[in-house]
C-alpha positions as CSV (number, residue, x, y, z in Angstrom):
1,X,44.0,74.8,61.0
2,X,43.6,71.5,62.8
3,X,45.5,70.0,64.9
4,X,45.9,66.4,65.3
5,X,47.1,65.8,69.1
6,X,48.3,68.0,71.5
7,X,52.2,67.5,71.2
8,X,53.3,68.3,74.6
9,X,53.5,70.1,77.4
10,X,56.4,72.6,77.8
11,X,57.0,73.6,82.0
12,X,59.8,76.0,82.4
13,X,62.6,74.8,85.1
14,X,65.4,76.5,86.8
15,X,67.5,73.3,86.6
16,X,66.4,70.0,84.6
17,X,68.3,67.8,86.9
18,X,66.5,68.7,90.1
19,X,62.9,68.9,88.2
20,X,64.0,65.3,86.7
21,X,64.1,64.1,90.6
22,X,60.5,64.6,90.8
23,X,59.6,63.5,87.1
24,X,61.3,59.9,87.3
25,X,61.2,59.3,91.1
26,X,58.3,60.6,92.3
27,X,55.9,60.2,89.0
28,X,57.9,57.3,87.2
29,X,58.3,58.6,84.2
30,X,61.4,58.4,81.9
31,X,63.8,61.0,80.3
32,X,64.4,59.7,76.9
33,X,66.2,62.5,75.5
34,X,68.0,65.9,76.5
35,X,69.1,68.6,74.1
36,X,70.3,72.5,73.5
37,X,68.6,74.7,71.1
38,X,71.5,77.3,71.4
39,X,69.1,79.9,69.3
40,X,66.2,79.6,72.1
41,X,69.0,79.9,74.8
42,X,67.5,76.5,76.3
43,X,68.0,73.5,77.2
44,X,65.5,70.7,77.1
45,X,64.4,67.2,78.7
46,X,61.8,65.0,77.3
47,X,59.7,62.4,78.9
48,X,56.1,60.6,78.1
49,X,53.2,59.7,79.1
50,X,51.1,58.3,76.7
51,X,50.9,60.2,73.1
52,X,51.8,63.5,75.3
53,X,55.2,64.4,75.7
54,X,56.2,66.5,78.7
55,X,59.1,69.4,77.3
56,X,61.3,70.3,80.8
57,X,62.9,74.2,79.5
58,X,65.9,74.9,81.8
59,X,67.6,78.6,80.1
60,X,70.9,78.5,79.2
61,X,70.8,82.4,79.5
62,X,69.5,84.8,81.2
63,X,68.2,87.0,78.5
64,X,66.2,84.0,77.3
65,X,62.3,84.0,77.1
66,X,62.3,81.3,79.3
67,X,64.7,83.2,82.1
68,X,62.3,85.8,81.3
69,X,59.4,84.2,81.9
70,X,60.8,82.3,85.2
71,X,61.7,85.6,86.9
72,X,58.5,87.4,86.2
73,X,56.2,84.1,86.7
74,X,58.3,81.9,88.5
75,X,58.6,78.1,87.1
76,X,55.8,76.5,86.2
77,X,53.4,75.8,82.4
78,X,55.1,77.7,80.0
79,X,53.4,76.8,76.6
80,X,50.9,73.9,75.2
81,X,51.8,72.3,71.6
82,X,49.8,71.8,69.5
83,X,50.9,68.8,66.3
84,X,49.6,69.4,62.9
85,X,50.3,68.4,59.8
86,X,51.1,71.0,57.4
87,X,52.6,74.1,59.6
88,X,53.4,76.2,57.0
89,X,49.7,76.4,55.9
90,X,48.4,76.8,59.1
91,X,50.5,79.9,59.7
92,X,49.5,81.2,56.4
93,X,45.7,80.7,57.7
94,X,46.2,81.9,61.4
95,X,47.5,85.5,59.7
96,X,44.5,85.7,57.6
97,X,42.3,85.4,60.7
98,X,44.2,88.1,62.1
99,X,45.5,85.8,64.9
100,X,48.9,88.0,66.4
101,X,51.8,85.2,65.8
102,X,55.6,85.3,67.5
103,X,56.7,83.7,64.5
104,X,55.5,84.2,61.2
105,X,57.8,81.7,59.4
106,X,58.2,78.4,61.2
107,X,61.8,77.5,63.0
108,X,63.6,74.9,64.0
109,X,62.8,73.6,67.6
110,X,63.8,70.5,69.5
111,X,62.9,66.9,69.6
112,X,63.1,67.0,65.6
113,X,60.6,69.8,64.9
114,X,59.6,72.8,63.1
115,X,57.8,75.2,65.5
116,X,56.3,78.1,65.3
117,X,54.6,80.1,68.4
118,X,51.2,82.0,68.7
119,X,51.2,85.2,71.0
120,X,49.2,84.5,74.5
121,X,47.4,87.5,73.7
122,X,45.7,86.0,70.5
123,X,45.0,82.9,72.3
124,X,43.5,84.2,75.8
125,X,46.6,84.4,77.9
126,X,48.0,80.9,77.0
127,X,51.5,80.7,75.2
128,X,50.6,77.9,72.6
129,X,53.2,76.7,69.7
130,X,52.0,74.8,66.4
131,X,54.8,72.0,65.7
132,X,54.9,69.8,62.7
133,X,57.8,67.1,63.1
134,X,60.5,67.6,60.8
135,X,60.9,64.7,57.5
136,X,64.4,63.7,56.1
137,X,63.9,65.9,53.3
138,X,62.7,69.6,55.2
């Protein structure tokens, strides 16, 4: 495996529209795009700063990971991303190296991607997802 740039940053919220308030007035950047990925019971917000994207996760559940992760953690980091090219393979390769993966078969995620997540446990306490944007034909 070898990534190509980290992808973004993803920082658990309990509500996108007051972490947005300190995003775009306090920092300057820009929201350029919202969405719901109903199977991750979240909903997202996604700004730039350079090649990095920022990933706001606000859950639209409470039984979602991220709910999950808010109550026992309180907001805050969440997960890094990671771009490569060919995701597919570079699950295939993590599970030969005996690296423990949340998904073994990559999914669709927001912002146009396939994702797929490693366990924190594999990758010394840190939530990190793989993402490889999705083409017109996947």
């Amino acid at each position: 495996m070898k990534p190509t740039q980290i992808e973004h940053i993803g920082i658990a919220v309990r509500s996108i529209e007051d972490a947005l308030k300190f995003y775009e007035n306090v920092l300057g950047l820009r929201c350029y795009k919202t969405e719901t990925v109903d199977e991750q019971k979240v909903k997202t917000a996604f700004l730039k700063i350079g090649e990095v994207k920022i990933e706001l996760l606000e859950p639209t559940d409470n039984e979602s990971p991220v709910a999950k992760f808010i109550e026992k953690r309180g907001e805050g980091i969440h997960h890094i991303a990671y771009k490569t090219e060919n995701i597919e393979n570079d699950l295939a390769e993590l599970s030969v190296k005996n690296v423990r993966l949340i998904d073994e078969n990559p999914r669709d995620g927001a912002d146009n991607m396939k994702i797929a997540f490693i366990h924190p446990k594999s990758a010394f306490g840190v939530l990190t997802e793989i993402c490889q944007p999705k083409t017109n034909n996947n």
